[in-house]
DRENKEPA-13258 format. One record per atom (N, C-alpha, C): residue in one letter; atom name; x, y, z. Coordinates in pm, whole numbers, plus 50000, padded with zeros to 5 digits. Layout:
// DRENKEPA-13258
<site resn="A" name="CA" east="X" north="Y" up="Z"/>
...
//
This chain:
// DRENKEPA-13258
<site resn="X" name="N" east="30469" north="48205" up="14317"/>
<site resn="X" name="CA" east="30329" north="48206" up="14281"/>
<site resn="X" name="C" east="30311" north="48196" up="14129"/>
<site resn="X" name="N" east="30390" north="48248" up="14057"/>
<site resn="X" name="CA" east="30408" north="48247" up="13881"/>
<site resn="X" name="C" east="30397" north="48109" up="13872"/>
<site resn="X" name="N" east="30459" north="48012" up="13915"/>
<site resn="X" name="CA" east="30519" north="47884" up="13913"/>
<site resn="X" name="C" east="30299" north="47864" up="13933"/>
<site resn="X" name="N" east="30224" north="47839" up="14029"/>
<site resn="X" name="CA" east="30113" north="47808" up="14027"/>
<site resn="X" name="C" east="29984" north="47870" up="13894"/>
<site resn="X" name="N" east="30025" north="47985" up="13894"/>
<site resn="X" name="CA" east="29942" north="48057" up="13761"/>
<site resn="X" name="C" east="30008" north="47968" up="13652"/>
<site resn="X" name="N" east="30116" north="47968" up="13595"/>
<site resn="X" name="CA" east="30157" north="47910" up="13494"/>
<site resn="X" name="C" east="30102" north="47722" up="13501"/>
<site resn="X" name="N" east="30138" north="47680" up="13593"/>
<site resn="X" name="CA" east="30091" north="47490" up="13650"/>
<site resn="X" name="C" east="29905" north="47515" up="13538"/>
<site resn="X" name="N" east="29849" north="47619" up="13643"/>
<site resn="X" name="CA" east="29686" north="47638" up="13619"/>
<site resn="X" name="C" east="29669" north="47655" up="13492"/>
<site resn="X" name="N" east="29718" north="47722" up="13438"/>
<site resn="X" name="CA" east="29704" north="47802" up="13280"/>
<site resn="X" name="C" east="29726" north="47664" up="13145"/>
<site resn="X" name="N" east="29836" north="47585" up="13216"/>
<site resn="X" name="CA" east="29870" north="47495" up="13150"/>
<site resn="X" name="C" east="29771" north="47394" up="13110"/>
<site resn="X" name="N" east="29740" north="47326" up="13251"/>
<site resn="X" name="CA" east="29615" north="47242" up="13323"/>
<site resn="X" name="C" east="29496" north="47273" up="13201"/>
<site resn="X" name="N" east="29492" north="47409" up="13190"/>
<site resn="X" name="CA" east="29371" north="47408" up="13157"/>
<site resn="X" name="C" east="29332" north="47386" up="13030"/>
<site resn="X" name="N" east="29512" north="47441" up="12959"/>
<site resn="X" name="CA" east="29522" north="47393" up="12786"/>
<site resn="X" name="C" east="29434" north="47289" up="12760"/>
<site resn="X" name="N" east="29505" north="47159" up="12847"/>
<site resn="X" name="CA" east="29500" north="47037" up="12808"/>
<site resn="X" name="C" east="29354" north="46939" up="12823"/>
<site resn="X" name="N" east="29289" north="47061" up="12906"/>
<site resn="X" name="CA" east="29148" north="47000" up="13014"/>
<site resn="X" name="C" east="29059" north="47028" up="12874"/>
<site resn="X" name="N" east="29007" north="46916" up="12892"/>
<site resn="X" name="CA" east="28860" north="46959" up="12788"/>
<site resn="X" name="C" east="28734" north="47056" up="12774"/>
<site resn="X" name="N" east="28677" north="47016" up="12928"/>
<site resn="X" name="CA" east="28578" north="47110" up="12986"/>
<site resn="X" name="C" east="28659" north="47264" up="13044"/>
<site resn="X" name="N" east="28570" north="47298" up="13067"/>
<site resn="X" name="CA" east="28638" north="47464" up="13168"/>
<site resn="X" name="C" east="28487" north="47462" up="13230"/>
<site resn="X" name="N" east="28523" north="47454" up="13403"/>
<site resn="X" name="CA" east="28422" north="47563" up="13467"/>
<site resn="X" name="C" east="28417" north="47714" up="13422"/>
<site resn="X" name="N" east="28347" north="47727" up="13512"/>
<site resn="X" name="CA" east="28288" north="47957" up="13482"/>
<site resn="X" name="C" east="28420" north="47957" up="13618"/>
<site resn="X" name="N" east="28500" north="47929" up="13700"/>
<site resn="X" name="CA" east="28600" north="47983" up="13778"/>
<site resn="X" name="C" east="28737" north="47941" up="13655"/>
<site resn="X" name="N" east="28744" north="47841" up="13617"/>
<site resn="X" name="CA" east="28812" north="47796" up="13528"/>
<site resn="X" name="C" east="28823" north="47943" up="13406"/>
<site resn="X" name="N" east="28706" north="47977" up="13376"/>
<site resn="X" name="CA" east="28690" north="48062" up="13221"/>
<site resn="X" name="C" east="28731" north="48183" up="13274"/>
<site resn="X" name="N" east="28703" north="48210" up="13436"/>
<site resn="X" name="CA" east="28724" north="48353" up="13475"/>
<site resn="X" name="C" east="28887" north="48341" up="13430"/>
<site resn="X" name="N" east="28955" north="48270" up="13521"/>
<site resn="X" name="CA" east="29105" north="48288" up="13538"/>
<site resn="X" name="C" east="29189" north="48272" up="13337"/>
<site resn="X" name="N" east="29140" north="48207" up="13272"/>
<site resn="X" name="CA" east="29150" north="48260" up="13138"/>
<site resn="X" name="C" east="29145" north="48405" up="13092"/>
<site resn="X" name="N" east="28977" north="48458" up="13119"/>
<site resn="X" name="CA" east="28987" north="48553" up="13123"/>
<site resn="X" name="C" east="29075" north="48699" up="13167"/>
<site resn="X" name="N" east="29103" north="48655" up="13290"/>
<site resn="X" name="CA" east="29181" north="48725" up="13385"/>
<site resn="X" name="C" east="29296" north="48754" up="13350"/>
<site resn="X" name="N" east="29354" north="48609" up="13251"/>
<site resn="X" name="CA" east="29538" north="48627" up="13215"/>
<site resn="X" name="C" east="29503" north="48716" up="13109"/>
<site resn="X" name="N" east="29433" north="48690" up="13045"/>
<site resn="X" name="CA" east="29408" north="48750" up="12923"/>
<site resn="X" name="C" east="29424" north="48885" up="12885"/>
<site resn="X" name="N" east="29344" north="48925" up="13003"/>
<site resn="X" name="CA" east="29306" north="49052" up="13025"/>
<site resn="X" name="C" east="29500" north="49146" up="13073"/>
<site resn="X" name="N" east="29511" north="49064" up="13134"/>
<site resn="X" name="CA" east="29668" north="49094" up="13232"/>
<site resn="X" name="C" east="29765" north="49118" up="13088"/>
<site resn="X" name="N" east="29766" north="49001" up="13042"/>
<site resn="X" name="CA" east="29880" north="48993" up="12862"/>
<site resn="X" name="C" east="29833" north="49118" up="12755"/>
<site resn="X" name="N" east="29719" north="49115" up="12755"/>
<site resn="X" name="CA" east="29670" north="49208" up="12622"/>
<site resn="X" name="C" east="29784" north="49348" up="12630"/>
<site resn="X" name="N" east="29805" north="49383" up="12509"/>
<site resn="X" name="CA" east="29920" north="49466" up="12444"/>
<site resn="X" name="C" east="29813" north="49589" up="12367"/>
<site resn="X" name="N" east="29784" north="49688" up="12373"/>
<site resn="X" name="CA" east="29828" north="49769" up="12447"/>
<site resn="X" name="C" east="29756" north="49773" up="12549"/>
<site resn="X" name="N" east="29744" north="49814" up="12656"/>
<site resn="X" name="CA" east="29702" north="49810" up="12778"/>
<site resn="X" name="C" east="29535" north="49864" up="12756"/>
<site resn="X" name="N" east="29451" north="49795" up="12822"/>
<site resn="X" name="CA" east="29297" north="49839" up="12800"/>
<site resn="X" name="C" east="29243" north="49880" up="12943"/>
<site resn="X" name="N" east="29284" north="50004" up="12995"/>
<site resn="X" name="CA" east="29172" north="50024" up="13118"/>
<site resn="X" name="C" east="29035" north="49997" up="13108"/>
<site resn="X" name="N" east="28940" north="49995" up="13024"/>
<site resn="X" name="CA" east="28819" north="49970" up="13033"/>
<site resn="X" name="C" east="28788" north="49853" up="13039"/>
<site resn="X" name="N" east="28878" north="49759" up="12983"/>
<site resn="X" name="CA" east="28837" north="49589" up="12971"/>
<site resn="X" name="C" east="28879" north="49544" up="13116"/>
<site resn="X" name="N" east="29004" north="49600" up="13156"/>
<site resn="X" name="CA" east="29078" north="49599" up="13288"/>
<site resn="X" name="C" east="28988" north="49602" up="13411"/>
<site resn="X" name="N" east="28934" north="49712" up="13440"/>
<site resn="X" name="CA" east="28814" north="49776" up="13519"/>
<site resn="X" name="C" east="28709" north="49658" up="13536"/>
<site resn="X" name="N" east="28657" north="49616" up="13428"/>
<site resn="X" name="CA" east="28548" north="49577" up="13360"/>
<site resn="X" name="C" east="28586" north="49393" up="13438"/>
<site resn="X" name="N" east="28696" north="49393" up="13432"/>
<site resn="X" name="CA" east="28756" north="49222" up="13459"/>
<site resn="X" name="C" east="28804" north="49255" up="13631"/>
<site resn="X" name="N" east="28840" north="49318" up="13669"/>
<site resn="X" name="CA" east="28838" north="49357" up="13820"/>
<site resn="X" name="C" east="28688" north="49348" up="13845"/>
<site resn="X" name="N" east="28618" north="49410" up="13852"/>
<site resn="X" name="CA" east="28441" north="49420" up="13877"/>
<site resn="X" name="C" east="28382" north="49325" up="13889"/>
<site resn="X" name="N" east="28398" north="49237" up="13745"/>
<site resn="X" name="CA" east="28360" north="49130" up="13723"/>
<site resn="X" name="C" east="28388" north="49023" up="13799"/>
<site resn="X" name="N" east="28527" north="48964" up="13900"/>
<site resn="X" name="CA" east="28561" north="48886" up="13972"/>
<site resn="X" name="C" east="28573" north="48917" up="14082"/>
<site resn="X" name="N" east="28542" north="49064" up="14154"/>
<site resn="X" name="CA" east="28487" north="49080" up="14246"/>
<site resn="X" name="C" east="28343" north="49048" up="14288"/>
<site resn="X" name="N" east="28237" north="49052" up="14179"/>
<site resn="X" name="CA" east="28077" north="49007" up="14175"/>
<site resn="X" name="C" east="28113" north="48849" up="14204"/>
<site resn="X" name="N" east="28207" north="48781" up="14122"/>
<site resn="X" name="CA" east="28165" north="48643" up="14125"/>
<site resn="X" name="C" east="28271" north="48568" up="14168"/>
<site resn="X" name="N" east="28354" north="48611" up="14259"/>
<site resn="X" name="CA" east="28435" north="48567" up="14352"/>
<site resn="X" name="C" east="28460" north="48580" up="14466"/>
<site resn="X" name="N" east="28355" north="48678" up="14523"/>
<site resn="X" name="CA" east="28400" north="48777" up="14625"/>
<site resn="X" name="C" east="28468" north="48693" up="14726"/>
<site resn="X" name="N" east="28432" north="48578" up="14776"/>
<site resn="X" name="CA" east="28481" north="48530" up="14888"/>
<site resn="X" name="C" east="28626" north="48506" up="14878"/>
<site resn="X" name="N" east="28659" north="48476" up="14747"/>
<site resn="X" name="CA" east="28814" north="48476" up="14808"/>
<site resn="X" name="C" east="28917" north="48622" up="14703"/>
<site resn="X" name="N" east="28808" north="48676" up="14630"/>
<site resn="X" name="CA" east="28896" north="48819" up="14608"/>
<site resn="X" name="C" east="28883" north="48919" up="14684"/>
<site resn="X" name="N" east="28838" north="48925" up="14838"/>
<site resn="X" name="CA" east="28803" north="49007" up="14888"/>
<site resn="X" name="C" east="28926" north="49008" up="15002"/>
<site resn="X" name="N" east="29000" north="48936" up="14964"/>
<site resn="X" name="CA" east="29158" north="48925" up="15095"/>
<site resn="X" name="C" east="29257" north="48979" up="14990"/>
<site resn="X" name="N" east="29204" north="49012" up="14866"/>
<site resn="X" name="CA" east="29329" north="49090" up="14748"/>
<site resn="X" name="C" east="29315" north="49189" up="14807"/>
<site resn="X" name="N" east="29199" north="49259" up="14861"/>
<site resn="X" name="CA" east="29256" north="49403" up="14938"/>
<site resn="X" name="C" east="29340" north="49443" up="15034"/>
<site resn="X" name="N" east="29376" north="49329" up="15132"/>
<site resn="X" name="CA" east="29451" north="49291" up="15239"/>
<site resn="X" name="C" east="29612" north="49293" up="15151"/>
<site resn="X" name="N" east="29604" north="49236" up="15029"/>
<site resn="X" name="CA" east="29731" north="49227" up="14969"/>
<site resn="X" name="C" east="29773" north="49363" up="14922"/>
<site resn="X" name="N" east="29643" north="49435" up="14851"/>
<site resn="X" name="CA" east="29706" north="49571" up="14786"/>
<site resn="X" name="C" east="29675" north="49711" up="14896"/>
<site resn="X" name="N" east="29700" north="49635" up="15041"/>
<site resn="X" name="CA" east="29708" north="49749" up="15136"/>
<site resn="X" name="C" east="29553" north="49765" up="15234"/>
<site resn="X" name="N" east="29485" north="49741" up="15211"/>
<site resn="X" name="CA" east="29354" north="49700" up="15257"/>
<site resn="X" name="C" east="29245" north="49857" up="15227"/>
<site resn="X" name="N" east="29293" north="49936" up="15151"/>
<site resn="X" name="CA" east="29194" north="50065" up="15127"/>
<site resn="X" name="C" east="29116" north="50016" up="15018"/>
<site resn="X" name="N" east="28968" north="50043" up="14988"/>
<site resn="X" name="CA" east="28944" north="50022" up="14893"/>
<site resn="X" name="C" east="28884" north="50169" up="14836"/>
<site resn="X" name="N" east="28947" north="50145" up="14706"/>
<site resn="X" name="CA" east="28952" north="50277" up="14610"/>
<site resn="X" name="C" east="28881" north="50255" up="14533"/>
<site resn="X" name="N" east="28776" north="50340" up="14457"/>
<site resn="X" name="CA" east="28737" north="50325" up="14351"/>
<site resn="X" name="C" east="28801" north="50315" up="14251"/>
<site resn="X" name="N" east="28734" north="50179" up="14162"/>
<site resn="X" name="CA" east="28844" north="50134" up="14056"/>
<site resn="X" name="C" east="28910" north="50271" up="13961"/>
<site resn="X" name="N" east="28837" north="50385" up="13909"/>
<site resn="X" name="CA" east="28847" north="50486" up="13864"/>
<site resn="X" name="C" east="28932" north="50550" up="13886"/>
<site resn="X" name="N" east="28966" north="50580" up="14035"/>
<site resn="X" name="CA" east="29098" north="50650" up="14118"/>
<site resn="X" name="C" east="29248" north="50561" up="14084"/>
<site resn="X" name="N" east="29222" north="50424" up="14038"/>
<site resn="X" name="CA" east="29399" north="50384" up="14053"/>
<site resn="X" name="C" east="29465" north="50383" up="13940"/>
<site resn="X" name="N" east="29573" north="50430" up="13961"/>
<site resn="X" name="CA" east="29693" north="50407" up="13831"/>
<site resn="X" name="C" east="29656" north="50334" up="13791"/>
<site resn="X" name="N" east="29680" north="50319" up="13655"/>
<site resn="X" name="CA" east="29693" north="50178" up="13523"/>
<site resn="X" name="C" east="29798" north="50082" up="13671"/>
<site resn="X" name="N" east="29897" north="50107" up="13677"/>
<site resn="X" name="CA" east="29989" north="49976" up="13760"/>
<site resn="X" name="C" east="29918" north="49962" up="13868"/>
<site resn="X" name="N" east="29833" north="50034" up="13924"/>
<site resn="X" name="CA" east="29754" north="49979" up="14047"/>
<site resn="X" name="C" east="29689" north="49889" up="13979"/>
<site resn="X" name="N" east="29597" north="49901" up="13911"/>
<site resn="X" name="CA" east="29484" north="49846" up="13832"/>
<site resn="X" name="C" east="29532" north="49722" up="13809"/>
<site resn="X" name="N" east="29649" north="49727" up="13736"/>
<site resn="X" name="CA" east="29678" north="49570" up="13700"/>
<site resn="X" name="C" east="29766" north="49513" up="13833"/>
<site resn="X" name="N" east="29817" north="49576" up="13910"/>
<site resn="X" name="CA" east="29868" north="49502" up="14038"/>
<site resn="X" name="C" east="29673" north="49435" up="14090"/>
<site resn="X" name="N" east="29562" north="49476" up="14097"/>
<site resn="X" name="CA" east="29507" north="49452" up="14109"/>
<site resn="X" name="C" east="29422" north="49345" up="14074"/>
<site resn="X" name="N" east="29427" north="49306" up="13949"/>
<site resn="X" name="CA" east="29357" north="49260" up="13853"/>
<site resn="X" name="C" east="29492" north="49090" up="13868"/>
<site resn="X" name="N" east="29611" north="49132" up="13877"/>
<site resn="X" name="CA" east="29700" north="49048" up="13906"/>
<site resn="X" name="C" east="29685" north="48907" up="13983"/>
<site resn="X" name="N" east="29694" north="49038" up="14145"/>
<site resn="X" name="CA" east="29616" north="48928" up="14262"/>
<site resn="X" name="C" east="29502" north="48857" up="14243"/>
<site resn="X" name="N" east="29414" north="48941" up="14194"/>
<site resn="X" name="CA" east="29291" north="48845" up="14167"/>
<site resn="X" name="C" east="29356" north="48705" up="14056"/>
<site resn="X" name="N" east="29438" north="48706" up="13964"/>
<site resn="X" name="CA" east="29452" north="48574" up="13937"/>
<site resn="X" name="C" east="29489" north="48511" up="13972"/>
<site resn="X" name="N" east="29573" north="48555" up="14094"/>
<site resn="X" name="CA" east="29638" north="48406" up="14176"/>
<site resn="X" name="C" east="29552" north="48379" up="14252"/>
<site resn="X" name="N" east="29508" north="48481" up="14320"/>
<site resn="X" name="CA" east="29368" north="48434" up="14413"/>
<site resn="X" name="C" east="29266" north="48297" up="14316"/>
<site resn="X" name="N" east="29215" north="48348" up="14198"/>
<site resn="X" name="CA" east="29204" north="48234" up="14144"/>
<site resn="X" name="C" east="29222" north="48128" up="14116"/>
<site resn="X" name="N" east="29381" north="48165" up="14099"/>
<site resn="X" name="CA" east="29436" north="48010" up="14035"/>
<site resn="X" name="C" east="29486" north="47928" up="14176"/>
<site resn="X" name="N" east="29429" north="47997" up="14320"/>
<site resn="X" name="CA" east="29489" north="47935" up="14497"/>
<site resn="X" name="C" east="29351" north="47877" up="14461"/>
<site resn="X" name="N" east="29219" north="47919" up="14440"/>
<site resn="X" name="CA" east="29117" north="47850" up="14453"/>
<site resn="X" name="C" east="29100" north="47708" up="14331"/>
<site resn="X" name="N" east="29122" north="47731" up="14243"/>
<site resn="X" name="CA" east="29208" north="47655" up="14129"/>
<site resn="X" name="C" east="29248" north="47544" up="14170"/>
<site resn="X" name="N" east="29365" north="47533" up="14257"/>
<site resn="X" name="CA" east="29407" north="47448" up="14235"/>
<site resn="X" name="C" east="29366" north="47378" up="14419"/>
<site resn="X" name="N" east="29286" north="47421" up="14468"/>
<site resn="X" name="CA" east="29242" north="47336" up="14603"/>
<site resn="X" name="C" east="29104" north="47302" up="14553"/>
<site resn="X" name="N" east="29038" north="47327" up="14426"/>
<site resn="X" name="CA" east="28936" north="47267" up="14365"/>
<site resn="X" name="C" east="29037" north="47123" up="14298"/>
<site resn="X" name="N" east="29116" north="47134" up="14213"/>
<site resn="X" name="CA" east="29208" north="47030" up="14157"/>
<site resn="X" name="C" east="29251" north="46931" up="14234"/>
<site resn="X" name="N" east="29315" north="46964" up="14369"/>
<site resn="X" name="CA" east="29328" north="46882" up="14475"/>
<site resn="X" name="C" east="29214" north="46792" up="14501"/>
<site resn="X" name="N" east="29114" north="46840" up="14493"/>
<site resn="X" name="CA" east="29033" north="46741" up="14561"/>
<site resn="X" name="C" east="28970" north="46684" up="14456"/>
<site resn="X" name="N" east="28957" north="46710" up="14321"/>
<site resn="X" name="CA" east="28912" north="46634" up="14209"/>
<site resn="X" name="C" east="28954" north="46570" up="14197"/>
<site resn="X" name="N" east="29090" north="46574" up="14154"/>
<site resn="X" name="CA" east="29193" north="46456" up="14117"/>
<site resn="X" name="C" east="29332" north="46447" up="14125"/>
<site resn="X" name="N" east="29364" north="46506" up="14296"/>
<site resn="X" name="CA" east="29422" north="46471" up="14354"/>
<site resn="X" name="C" east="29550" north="46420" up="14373"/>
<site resn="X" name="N" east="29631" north="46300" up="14347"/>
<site resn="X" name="CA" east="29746" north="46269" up="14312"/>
<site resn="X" name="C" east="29821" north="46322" up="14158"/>
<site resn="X" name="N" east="29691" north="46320" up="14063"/>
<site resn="X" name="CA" east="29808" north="46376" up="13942"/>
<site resn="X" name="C" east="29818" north="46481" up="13906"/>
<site resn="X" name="N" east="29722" north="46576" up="13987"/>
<site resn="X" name="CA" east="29739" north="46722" up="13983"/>
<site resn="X" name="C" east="29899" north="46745" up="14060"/>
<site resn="X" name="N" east="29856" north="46731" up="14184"/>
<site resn="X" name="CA" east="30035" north="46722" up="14277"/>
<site resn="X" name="C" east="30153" north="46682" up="14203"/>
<site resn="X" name="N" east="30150" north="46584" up="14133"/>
<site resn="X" name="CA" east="30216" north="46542" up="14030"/>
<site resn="X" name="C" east="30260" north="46612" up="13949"/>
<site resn="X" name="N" east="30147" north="46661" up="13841"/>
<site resn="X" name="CA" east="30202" north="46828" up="13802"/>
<site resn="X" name="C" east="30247" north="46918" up="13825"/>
<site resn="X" name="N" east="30213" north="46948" up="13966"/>
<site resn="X" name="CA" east="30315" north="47038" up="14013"/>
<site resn="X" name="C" east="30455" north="47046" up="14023"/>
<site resn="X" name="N" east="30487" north="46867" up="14108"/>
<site resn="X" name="CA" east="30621" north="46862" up="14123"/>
<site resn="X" name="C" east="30689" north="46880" up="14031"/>
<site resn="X" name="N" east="30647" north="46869" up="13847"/>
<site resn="X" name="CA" east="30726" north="46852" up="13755"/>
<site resn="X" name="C" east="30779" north="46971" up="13725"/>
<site resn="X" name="N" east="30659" north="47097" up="13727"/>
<site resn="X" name="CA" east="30704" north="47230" up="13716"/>
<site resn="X" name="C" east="30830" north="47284" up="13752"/>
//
């Protein structure tokens, strides 16, 4: 799955425009890389792509066990195991938006990875 976040992340260097699903998953790595660790921005970027993703971050709960906890209650490593899934979840929606845009040289990209 690294192998698809990394393809997406790349993609997007090079892309001129960015959608708002496009800017989330920026956001999202962003949030994941930042040094020293920020629970409040963390929280804040979980929340946030739950409001405006729900349909397909709402099967990350299925991944992190299917309870849902208030964001408040989880470890920092829950939190970012959390915040995690949601970017691949992104970058699965990502790249079946890419597929159908443009299609052969997206696939293309992939294979090279």
């Amino acid at each position: 799955m690294a192998d698809l976040v990394n393809a997406v992340l790349e993609f997007l260097k090079l892309n001129g425009t960015i959608s708002d699903l496009e800017k989330d998953i920026w956001d999202t790595a962003d949030k994941l890389s930042k040094q020293p660790f920020s629970r409040e921005d963390v929280q804040k970027k979980v929340g946030e792509n739950y409001q405006k993703h729900y349909d397909i971050i709402a099967s990350a709960g299925v991944v992190l066990g299917g309870n849902f906890i208030p964001l408040q209650d989880l470890s920092d490593k829950e939190l970012s195991d959390n915040l995690c899934v949601q970017l691949i979840k992104l970058c699965e929606k990502e790249d079946k938006e890419l597929k159908k845009r443009i299609g052969q040289e997206w696939q293309n990209r992939l294979i090279r990875k």
